[in-house]
C-alpha positions, 0 to 999 in steps of 0.5 A, a space after each residue: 228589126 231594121 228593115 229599111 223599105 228604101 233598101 229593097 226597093 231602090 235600084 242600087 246595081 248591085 246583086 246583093 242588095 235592093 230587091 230579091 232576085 228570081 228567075 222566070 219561076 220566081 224560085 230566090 237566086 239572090 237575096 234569101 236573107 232579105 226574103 227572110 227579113 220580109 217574112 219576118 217583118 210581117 209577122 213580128 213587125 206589122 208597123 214596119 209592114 205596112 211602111 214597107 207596103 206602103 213605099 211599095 205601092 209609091 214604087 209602083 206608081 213610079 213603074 206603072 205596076 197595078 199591085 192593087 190586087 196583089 194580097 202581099 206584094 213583094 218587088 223582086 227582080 226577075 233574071 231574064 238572062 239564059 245562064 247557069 243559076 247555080 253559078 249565078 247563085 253562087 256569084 250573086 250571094 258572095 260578098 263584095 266586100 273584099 276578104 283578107 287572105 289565109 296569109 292574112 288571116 
């Protein structure tokens, strides 16, 4: 496993990367492949857990969260915006990198 903590814990202004997004009933709007690695993480990885839990609780003490008793905290963003969360999905899970075109293809 590759997990790097600073990947999900950095702002990086982007959808598809950093923190997972939820909406205000923490369902994952975007970022189910890095929920996944998460899990994945803690139970294969405990060492690369524990480094995550351990960036985390520094992440914390930068935002004046108390995570202390939280069993298991993950960041994650929350969408507060009134939007559609299908078509947000949608724009938050496509790739920005840019594809080539079926001509190209």
């Amino acid at each position: 496993s590759e997990l790097s903590p600073d990947a999900l814990l950095e702002d990086l202004h982007q959808l598809d990367r950093g923190a997972m997004i939820v909406g205000n009933d923490m369902v994952v709007e975007s970022g189910n492949g890095r929920t996944l690695a998460l899990a994945m993480t803690k139970a294969d990885y405990p060492d690369k857990w524990v480094a995550y839990q351990s960036a985390l609780k520094i992440k914390a003490d930068e935002l004046g969260l108390d995570i202390t008793n939280i069993e298991d905290p993950v960041l994650v963003r929350e969408r507060i915006s009134d939007l559609a969360r299908v078509k947000f999905s949608e724009e938050a899970n496509e790739s920005a990198i840019m594809r080539m075109t079926e001509l190209e293809t």
